[in-house]
ZAMARGU-4260 file (C-alpha; in steps of 0.2 Angstrom, whole numbers, plus 5000, padded with zeros to 4 digits):
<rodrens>
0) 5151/5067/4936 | 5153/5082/4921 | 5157/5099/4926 | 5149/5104/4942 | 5135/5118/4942
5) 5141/5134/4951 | 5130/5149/4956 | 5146/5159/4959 | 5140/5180/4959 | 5122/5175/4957
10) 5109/5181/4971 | 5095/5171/4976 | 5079/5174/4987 | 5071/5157/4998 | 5054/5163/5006
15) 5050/5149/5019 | 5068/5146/5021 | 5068/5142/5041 | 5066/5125/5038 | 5061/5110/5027
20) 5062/5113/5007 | 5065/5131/5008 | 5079/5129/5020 | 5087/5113/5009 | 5087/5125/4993
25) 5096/5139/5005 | 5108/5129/5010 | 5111/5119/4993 | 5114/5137/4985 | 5126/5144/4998
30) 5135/5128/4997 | 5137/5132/4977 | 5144/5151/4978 | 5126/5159/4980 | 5124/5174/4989
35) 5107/5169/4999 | 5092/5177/5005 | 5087/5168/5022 | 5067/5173/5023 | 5057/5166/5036
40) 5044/5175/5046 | 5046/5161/5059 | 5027/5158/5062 | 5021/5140/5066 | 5015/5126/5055
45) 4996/5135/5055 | 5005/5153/5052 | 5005/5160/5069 | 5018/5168/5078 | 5033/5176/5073
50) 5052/5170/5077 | 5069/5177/5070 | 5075/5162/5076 | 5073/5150/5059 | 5082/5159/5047
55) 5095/5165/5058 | 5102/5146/5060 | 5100/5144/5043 | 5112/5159/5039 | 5122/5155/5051
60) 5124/5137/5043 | 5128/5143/5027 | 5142/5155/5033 | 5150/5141/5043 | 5152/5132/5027
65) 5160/5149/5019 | 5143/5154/5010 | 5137/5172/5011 | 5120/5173/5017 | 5108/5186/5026
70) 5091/5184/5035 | 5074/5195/5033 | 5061/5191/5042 | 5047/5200/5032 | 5031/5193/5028
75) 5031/5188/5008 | 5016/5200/5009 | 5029/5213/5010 | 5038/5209/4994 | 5047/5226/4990
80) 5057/5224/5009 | 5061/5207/5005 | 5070/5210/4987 | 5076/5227/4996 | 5084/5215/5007
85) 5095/5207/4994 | 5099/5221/4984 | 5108/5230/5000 | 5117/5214/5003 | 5119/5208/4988
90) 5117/5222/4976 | 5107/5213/4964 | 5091/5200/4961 | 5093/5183/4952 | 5081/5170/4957
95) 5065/5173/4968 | 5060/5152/4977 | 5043/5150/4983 | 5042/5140/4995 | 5029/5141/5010
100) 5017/5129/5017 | 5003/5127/5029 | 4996/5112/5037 | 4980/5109/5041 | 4968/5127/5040
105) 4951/5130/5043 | 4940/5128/5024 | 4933/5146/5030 | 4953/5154/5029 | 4952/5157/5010
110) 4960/5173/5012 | 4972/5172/5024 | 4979/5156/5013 | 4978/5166/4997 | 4988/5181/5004
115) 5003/5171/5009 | 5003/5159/4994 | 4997/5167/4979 | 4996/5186/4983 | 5013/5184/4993
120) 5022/5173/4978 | 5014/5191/4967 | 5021/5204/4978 | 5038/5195/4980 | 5040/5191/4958
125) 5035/5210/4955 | 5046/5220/4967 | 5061/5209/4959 | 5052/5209/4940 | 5060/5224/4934
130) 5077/5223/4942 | 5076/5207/4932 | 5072/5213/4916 | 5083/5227/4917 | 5099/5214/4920
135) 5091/5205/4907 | 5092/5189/4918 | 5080/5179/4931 | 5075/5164/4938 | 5058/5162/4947
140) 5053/5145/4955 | 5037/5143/4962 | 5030/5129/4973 | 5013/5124/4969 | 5008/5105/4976
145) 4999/5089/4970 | 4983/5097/4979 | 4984/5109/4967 | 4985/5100/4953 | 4973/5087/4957
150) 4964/5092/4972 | 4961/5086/4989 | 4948/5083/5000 | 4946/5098/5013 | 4957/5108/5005
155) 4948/5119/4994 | 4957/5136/4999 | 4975/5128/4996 | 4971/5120/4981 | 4964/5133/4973
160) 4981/5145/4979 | 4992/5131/4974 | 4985/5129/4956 | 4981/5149/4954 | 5003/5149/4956
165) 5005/5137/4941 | 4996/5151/4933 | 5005/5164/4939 | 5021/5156/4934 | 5015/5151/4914
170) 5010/5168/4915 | 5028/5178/4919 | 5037/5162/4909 | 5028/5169/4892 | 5030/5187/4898
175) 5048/5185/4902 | 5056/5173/4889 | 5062/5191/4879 | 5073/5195/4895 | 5079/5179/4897
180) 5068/5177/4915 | 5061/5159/4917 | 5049/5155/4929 | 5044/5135/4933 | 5032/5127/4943
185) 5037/5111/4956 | 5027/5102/4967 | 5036/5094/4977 | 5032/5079/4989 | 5044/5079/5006
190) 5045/5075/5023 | 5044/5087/5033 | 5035/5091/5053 | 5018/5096/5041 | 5018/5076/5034
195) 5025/5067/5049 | 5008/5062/5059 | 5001/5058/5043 | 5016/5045/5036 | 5025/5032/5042
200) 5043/5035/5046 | 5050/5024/5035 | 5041/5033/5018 | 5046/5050/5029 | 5065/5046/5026
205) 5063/5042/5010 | 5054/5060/5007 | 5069/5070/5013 | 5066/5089/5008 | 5085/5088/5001
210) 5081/5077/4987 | 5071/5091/4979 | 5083/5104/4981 | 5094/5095/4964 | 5079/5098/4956
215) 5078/5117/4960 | 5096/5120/4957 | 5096/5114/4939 | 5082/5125/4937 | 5089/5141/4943
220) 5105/5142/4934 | 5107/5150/4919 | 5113/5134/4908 | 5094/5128/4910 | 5083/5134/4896
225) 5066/5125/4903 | 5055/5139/4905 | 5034/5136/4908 | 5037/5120/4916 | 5028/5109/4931
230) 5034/5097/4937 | 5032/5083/4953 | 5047/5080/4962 | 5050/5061/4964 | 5009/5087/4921
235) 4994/5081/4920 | 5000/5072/4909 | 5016/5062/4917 | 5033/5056/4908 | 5040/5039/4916
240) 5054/5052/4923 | 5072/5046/4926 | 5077/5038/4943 | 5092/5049/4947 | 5096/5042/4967
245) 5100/5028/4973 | 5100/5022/4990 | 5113/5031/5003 | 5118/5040/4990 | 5122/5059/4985
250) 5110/5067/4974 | 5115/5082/4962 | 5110/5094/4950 | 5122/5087/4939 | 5113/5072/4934
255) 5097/5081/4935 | 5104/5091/4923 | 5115/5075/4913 | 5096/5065/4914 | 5086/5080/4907
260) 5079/5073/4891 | 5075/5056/4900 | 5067/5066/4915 | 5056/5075/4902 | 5054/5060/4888
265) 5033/5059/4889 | 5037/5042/4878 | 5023/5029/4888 | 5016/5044/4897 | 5005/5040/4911
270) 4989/5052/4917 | 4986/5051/4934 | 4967/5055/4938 | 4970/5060/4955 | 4979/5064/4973
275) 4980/5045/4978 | 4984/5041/4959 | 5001/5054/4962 | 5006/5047/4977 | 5005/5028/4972
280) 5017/5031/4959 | 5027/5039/4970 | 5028/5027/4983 | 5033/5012/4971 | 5045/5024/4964
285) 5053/5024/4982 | 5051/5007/4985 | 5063/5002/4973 | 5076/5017/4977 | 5075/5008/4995
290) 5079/4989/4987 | 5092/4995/4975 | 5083/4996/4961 | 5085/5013/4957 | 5091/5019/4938
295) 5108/5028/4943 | 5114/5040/4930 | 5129/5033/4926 | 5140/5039/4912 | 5145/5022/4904
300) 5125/5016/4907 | 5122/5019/4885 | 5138/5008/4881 | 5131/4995/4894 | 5117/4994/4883
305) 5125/4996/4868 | 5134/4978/4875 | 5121/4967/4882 | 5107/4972/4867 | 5095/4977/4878
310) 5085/4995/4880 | 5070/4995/4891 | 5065/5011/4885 | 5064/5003/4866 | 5059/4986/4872
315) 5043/4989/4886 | 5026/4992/4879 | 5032/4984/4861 | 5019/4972/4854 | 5022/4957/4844
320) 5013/4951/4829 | 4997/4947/4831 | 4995/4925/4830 | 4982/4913/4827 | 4983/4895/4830
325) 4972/4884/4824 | 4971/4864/4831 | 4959/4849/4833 | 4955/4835/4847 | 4972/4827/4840
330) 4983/4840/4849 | 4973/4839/4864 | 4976/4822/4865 | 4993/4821/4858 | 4996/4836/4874
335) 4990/4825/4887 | 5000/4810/4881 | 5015/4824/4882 | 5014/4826/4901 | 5011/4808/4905
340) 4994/4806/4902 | 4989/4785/4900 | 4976/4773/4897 | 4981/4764/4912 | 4972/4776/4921
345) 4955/4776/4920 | 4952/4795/4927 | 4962/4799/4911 | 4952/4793/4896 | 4940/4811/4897
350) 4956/4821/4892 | 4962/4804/4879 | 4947/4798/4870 | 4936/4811/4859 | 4921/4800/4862
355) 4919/4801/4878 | 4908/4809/4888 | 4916/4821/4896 | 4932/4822/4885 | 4940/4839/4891
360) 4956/4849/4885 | 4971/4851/4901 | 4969/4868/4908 | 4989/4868/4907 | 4986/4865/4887
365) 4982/4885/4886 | 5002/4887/4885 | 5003/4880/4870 | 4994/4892/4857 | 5005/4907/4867
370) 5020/4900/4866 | 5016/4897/4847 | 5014/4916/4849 | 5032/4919/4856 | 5042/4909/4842
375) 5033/4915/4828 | 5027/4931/4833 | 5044/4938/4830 | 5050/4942/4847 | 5069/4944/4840
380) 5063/4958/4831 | 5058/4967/4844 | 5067/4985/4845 | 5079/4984/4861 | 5078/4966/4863
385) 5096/4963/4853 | 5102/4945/4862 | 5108/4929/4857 | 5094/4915/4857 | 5105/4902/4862
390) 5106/4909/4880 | 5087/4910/4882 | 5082/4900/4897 | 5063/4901/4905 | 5065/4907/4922
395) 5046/4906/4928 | 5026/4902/4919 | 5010/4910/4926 | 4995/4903/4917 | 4976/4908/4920
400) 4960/4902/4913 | 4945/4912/4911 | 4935/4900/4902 | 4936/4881/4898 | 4948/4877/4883
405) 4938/4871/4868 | 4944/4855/4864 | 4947/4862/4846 | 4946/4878/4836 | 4955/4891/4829
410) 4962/4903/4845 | 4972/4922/4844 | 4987/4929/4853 | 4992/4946/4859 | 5007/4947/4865
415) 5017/4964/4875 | 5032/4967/4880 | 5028/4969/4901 | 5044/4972/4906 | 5061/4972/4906
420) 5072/4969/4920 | 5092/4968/4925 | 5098/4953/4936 | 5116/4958/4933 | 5121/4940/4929
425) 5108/4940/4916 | 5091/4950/4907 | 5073/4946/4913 | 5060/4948/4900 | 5040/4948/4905
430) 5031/4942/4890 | 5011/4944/4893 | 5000/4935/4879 | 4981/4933/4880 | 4974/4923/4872
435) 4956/4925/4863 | 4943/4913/4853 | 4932/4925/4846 | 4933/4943/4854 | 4932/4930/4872
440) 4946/4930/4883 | 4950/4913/4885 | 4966/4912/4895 | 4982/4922/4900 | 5000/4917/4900
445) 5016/4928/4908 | 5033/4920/4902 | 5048/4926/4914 | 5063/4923/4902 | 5082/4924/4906
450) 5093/4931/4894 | 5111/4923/4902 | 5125/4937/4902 | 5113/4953/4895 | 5113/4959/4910
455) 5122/4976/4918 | 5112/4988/4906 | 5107/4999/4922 | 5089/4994/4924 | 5078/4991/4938
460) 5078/4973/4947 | 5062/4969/4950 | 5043/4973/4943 | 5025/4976/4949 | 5020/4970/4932
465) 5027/4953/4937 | 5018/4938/4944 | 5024/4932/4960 | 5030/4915/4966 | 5025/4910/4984
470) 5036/4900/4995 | 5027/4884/5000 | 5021/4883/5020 | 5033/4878/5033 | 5025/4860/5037
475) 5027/4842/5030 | 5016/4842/5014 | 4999/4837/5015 | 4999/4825/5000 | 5014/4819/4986
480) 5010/4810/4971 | 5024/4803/4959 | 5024/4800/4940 | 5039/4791/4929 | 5042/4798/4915
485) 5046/4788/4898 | 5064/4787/4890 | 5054/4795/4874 | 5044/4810/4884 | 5053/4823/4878
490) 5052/4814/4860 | 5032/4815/4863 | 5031/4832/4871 | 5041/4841/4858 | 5026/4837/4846
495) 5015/4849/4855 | 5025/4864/4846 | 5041/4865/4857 | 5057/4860/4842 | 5070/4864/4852
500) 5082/4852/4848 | 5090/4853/4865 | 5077/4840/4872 | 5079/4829/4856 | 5097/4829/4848
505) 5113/4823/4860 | 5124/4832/4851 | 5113/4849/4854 | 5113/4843/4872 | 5130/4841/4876
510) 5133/4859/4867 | 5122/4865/4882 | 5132/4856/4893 | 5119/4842/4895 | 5125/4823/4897
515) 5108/4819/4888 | 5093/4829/4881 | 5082/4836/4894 | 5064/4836/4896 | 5054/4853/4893
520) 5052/4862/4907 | 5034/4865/4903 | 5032/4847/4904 | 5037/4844/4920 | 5024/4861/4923
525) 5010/4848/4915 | 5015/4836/4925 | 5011/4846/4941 | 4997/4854/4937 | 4987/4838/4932
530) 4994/4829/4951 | 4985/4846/4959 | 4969/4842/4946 | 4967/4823/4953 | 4971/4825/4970
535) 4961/4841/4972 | 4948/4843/4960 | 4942/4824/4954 | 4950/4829/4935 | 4938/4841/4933
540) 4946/4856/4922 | 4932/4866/4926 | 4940/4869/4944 | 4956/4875/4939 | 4959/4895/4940
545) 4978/4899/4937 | 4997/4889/4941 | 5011/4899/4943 | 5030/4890/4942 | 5049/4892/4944
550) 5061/4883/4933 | 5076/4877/4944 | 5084/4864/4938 | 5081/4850/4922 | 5074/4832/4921
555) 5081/4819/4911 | 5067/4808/4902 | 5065/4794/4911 | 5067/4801/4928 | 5051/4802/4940
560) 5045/4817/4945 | 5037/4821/4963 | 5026/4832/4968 | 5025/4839/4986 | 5007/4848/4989
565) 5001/4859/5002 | 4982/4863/5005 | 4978/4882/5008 | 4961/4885/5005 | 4958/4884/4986
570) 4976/4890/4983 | 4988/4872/4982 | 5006/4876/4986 | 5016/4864/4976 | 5035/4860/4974
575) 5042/4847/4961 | 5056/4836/4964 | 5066/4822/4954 | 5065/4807/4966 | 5080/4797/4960
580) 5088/4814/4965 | 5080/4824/4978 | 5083/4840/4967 | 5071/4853/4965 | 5065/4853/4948
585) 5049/4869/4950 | 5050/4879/4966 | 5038/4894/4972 | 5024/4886/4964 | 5005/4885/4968
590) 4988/4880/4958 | 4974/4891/4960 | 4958/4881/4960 | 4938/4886/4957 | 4925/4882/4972
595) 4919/4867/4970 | 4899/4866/4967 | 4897/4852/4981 | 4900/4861/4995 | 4919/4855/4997
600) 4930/4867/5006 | 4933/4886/4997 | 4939/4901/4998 | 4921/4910/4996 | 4909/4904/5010
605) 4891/4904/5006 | 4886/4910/5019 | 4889/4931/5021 | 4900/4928/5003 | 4918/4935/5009
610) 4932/4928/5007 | 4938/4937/5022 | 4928/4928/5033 | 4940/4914/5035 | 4955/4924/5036
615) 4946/4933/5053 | 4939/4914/5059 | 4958/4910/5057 | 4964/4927/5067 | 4951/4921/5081
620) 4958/4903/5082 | 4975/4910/5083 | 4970/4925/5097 | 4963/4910/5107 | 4982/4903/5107
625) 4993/4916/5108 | 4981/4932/5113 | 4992/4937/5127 | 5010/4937/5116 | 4999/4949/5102
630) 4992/4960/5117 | 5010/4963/5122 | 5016/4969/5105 | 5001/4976/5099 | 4993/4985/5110
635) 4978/4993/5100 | 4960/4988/5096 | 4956/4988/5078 | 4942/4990/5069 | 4936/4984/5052
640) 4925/4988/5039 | 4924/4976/5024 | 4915/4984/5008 | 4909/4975/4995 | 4900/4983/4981
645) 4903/4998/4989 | 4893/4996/5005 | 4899/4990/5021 | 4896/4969/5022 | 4905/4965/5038
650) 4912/4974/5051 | 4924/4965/5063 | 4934/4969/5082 | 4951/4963/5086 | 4954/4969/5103
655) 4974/4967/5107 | 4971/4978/5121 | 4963/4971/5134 | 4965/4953/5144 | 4973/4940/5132
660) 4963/4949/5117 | 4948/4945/5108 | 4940/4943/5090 | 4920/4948/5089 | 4910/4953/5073
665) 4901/4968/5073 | 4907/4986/5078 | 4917/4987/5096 | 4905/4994/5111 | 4919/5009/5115
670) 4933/5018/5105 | 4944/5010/5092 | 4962/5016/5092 | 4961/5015/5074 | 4948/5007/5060
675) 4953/5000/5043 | 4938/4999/5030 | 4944/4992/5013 | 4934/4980/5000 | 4934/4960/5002
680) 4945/4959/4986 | 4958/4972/4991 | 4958/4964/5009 | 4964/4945/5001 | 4976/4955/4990
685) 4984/4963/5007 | 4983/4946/5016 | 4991/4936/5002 | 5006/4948/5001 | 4998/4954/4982
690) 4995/4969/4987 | 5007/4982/4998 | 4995/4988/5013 | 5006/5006/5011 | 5000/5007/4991
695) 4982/5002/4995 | 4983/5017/5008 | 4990/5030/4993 | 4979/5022/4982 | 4963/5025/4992
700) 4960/5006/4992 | 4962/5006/5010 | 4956/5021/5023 | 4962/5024/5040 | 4953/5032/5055
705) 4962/5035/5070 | 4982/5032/5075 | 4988/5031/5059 | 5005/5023/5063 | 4997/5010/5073
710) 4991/5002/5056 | 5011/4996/5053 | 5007/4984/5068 | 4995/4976/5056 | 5009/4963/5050
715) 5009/4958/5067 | 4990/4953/5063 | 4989/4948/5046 | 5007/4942/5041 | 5010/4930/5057
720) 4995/4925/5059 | 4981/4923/5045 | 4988/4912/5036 | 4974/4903/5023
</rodrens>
C-alpha cells in the first residue's frame, strides 16, 4: 500500500457520532492523528431523549487507542456551541461531518425533520464557515441518502431534507473553492439498528458502517481536490465504480484514494431510475465481495493485464462488425447431415429433402450464421482482448430461437462483447450475437470462450450477464438415446463453416495434444439437441425454445455419443456421454421446449394460464408427505399473491403452522405471518434459481408484508421442494 493518509494536527467535527457511521468516521479519524469532536445528543432512533452516554464511549475509545477526542452533547441546532466545542479543545476548525439519521417519522414531522437535517447541517457549516475561510482551509462532508436522491415511498419529509443538503453542499463547494474549503455529498447505505428489522443479517454484515468511513477520510484530507461531489457509498448519473474490498479484508482510504480515477470513470455509466434500481446494484455488487469476486486494488493489477492481454474495462460493451450470411436449403441439409442426420431414418427426410412436405431447418442450425459472425467479425481486434488464438477453447453455448429458421435467406449478426471474466487458470469471454432476418429477431446465441493462461488480470469471477448451466436431477434418467458417429463426421461437419483444422489435419491434432482429430464440440451440441427433438417433440422444430451446454471433454469421430435425458416440465435436462468410454462429453445441459398444441404435458396450463400453478400443485403433493418435517422448521403461514398483467391472478395459502401443514388456493381465513405477492414470470424465475429472491426484493419485483425475515425460510419451500 503507498504512503499512508494522516490527519496529524487537523480537527474534525462528527455530529451523530454515538453510533453507527458517524461513530466509525470518529473513530477512523482519531485513529489517523485527528483531534475529534464526539457530538451526539444521545436521543433515540425517532429523536427522543437525551443521553451523554453515546459519545462518551466513543471518546473514550479513541483515547484508549492514544487519539485525542472530546464529547459535546449539543443539538446540531446549536451549531455556534458545537464548533465553540472544538476551538476550546482544539483550538481550531477543519472539517465539519454530517451524519444524523432518523427512522421511521410521522409524514406530518416536516419540521422537526428539517431542523435536525438541513437547518442543523446550516447552523453547524456557518459557525465553522469563517474560521475556515480565515485559515484558508476546510473540509465539509455532508450525508444526504438514496431517499434523497431518488425518493421513497412515505418519506416525503426526509427526502426532501436529504436532497435540500445536496444543495446546500454544491452551494458552499462553489462558494468556498477560493479558500480552499471543499464540501461533498455521500449517501451512504449501512447497517445499522435503523436497517436491521428491515434486512436480512447476512446483507446487514455486508453493510458494515466502517466501510464508508474509507470513503470519508480520502474526502477530508487536504490531498483530495474533489470538491461538489455526490456520491453512493458501495449521481444520477452512475460510474461502474471500483471494487476496493474484498472479503475479510481491511479497507482503507489509501486505495480509495490509489482507485480514484476508476471510482470516478463514468465510462459505461448507468442511470438508476429509482430507490429499488440503487439498491439492486448494490446488492449484486456485495454478492460478489462475499464469493471473492471482488476487484482488489492491487499495485501489480495493470502489469497483470499488461501480461495476459486482457482489459475488461477496454474489452465489455465493444461491438464487432456487423455480419450477414447468406445460404440456401444446401446448408440446411448439408447441417443436418453434419450432426448425424440419415436416410435411414424416416423421421429425418423433413430436415433432408427440400421437397418435402414439411422440410424444416434444425433449431441448433441458428449457431451457424453467429459463429460466422465471431470468426469474421473480427473479434481479435477487439481493444483489450490481446490473446493468442491457439489457446481458444469453448467453455459453454446457450442458443434460443424466437422464430422458426427459414430454410434459406440472407440473415444479420450483432455481436457484443457481454463480459469479461478471470478464472485465474484462464479468461472467460461472453460473446452475445442476435441474429436478424429483416429487422425480426430470429435467434440469440451466448458463446462462453476460455482463453487458457490469460487469466490473473484482477477481474471478477463470475457474471449476471451469463447464462446458467443447471445440474441434471438426482434420479436415473427418464430416457437415453444413442447415435454413432462416422470416421468422416468431423470431415462433414467442418463444411458447415467451422475450418479449424484441429478436427481435420493429424498433424494440427497432435500439436493440441490430440492422438486423432476431434469432433466439433457443437456437433456433439447438434447431436443432443435433435435426440431431445425426437424423443420429446415428434421432430417438430416448432417446439423447440432454447439449449444450453457445457463443453467437457472431446469425442473422436467414430465414437458414439449418448444422451442421458430428464423430463422436467417443458424444460429437458440432458447430459452426453461417450459410450465406449463413459466420459462426460456436455454437462449442465437442458433443452427448453415450446407447449405442445395437442394438449401434452406444459409448463403453461390452460386452465387459470400460470405457470405457477404447478410448482404450488407440487408444494401440495410434497406437504401431503413431509408436512410435519416443514412445520418444524418453518413455522410460518404464508401468503401469496401471483400478479399477472399487473392484477392479482391467484392467491395461494401454505400453512407450516398448524398440524402437519396445509396447501389451499385462495386467501387464508386468519393472519398470515407474512404475504409475498410477485408476478407469474418473476415467481418461475425465483423458483428456477434465475432469479435471486433478495434482488427481486431490492428490485421491487417481489414485495413483502409481514415478518420480513421469515421470507429467508422460503428456500425451505421452494428450493427443497418445488421442483418442476
Amino acid at each position: 500500500m503507498s504512503v499512508r493518509l494522516v490527519f496529524d494536527g487537523k480537527v474534525v467535527v462528527v455530529t451523530g457520532a454515538g453510533g453507527g457511521l458517524g461513530r466509525e468516521y470518529a473513530l477512523a479519524f482519531g485513529e489517523r492523528g485527528a483531534s475529534v469532536v464526539v457530538n451526539d445528543l444521545g436521543g433515540d432512533i425517532k429523536g427522543g431523549g437525551k443521553s451523554s452516554d453515546a459519545a462518551d464511549k466513543v471518546v473514550e475509545e479513541i483515547k484508549a487507542k492514544g487519539g485525542k477526542a472530546v464529547a459535546n452533547y449539543d443539538s446540531v441546532e446549536d451549531g455556534e456551541k458545537l464548533i465553540q466545542t472544538a476551538l476550546d479543545a482544539f483550538g481550531r476548525i477543519g472539517a465539519i461531518l454530517r451524519d444524523r439519521s432518523f427512522g421511521r417519522t410521522s409524514d406530518l414531522d416536516w419540521d422537526l425533520i428539517h431542523r435536525v437535517h438541513l437547518r442543523g447541517s446550516f447552523m453547524v457549516t456557518r459557525a465553522a464557515w469563517n474560521h475556515m475561510k480565515n485559515q484558508k482551509f476546510g473540509r465539509i462532508i455532508m450525508t444526504s441518502s438514496a431517499a434523497g436522491i431518488y425518493g421513497n415511498f412515505g418519506q416525503a419529509n426526509y427526502s426532501a431534507a436529504k436532497l435540500g443538503l445536496l444543495g446546500l453542499a454544491n452551494t458552499l463547494a462553489i462558494e468556498g473553492q477560493k479558500y480552499n474549503i471543499h464540501c461533498n455529498t455521500i449517501a451512504p447505505t449501512a447497517g445499522s439498528r435503523l436497517t436491521e428489522t428491515v434486512m436480512p443479517p447476512d446483507l446487514l454484515e455486508s453493510l458494515k458502517a466502517e466501510y464508508v468511513a474509507p470513503l470519508v477520510l480520502w474526502l477530508s484530507h487536504d490531498q483530495c481536490q474533489e470538491n461538489g461531489g455526490l456520491f453512493e457509498v458501495l449521481r444520477w448519473e452512475r460510474s461502474q465504480g471500483c471494487i476496493v474490498r474484498n472479503k475479510n479484508q481491511g479497507m482503507f482510504p489509501e486505495t480509495v484514494r490509489d482507485q480514484w480515477d476508476n471510482i470516478c470513470d463514468f465510462t459505461n455509466a448507468t442511470k438508476p431510475a429509482n430507490i429499488n434500481e440503487s439498491l439492486a446494484t448494490l446488492v449484486e455488487v456485495l454478492s460478489r465481495v462475499e464469493t471473492d469476486e471482488g476487484l482488489a486494488p492491487n499495485p501489480t493489477s495493470a502489469m497483470a493485464t499488461a501480461a495476459s492481454g486482457i482489459s475488461p474495462l477496454e474489452a465489455v460493451g465493444q461491438k464487432l462488425p456487423e455480419s450477414t450470411f447468406s445460404y440456401s436449403h444446401t446448408q440446411c441439409i448439408l447441417y443436418a447431415l453434419g450432426v448425424g442426420m440419415s436416410t435411414k431414418d424416416d423421421h429425418h427426410l423433413k430436415f433432408l429433402y427440400e421437397g418435402h412436405e414439411d422440410f424444416s431447418c434444425l433449431p441448433t442450425f441458428g449457431v451457424i450464421p453467429s459463429q460466422a459472425a465471431m470468426m469474421d467479425g473480427g473479434l481479435g481486434s477487439v481493444p483489450g482482448l490481446n490473446f493468442d488464438f491457439t489457446r481458444l477453447l469453448h467453455g459453454e453455448q446457450y442458443l434460443e430461437l424466437f422464430k422458426l429458421l427459414p430454410t434459406s435467406g440472407t440473415l444479420t449478426s450483432q455481436a457484443r462483447i457481454a463480459d469479461v471474466l478471470d478464472k485465474g487458470s484462464g479468461a472467460v469471454i461472453l460473446l452475445d450475437v442476435h441474429t436478424y432476418s429483416g429487422k425480426e429477431l430470429v435467434c440469440y446465441n451466448q458463446y462462453s470462450l476460455f482463453i487458457v493462461g490469460a487469466g490473473g488480470f484482477g477481474g471478477k469471477r463470475t457474471s449476471d450477464k451469463a447464462m446458467s448451466t443447471v445440474a441434471h436431477p438426482n434420479r436415473a434418467p427418464d430416457a437415453v438415446m444413442t447415435d454413432t458417429t462416422t470416421r468422416d463426421q468431423a470431415a462433414l461437419y467442418r463444411l458447415s463453416g467451422d475450418w479449424n483444422p484441429l478436427h481435420i489435419d493429424p498433424s494440427f491434432a497432435a500439436m493440441g495434444g490430440f492422438k486423432s482429430p476431434i469432433l466439433h464440440g457443437l456437433c456433439s451440441f447438434g447431436f443432443a439437441a435433435r435426440h431431445v427433438l425426437k424423443q420429446y417433440a415428434n421432430n417438430d422444430a416448432s417446439r423447440f425454445k432454447s439449449i444450453k451446454v457445457r463443453f467437457v471433454k472431446p469425442v473422436l469421430p467414430g465414437q458414439s455419443l449418448q444422451t442421458e435425458m430428464w423430463k422436467e416440465g417443458n424444460r429437458i435436462h440432458i447430459q452426453c456421454k461417450v459410450k465406449e468410454s463413459g466420459a462426460v462429453v456436455l454437462s449442465g445441459a437442458y433443452v427448453d421446449l415450446h407447449a405442445a398444441a395437442d394438449g401434452s404435458p406444459q409448463i403453461l396450463p390452460e386452465a387459470g394460464g400460470l405457470k405457477s400453478e404447478l410448482v404450488f400443485a407440487e408444494i401440495g403433493r410434497r406437504i401431503k408427505d413431509l408436512g410435519a418435517e416443514m412445520v418444524k422448521k418453518v413455522n410460518a403461514v404464508f401468503g401469496w399473491e401471483i400478479t399477472k398483467g399487473g392484477n392479482t391472478a391467484a392467491q395461494w395459502t401454505i400453512d407450516l403452522k398448524t398440524g402437519a401443514g396445509a396447501l389451499h388456493k385462495g386467501p387464508y381465513s386468519g393472519k398470515t405471518d407474512v404475504t409475498i405477492t410477485v408476478s407469474d414470470d418473476d415467481f418461475m424465475e425465483v423458483v428456477q434459481g434465475k432469479l435471486n429472491p433478495q434482488k427481486a426484493f431490492f428490485a421491487g419485483k417481489l414485495k413483502v408484508r409481514g415478518n420480513i425475515m421469515l421470507s429467508q425460510k422460503l428456500e425451505v419451500i421452494l428450493k427443497d421442494y418445488a421442483k418442476l
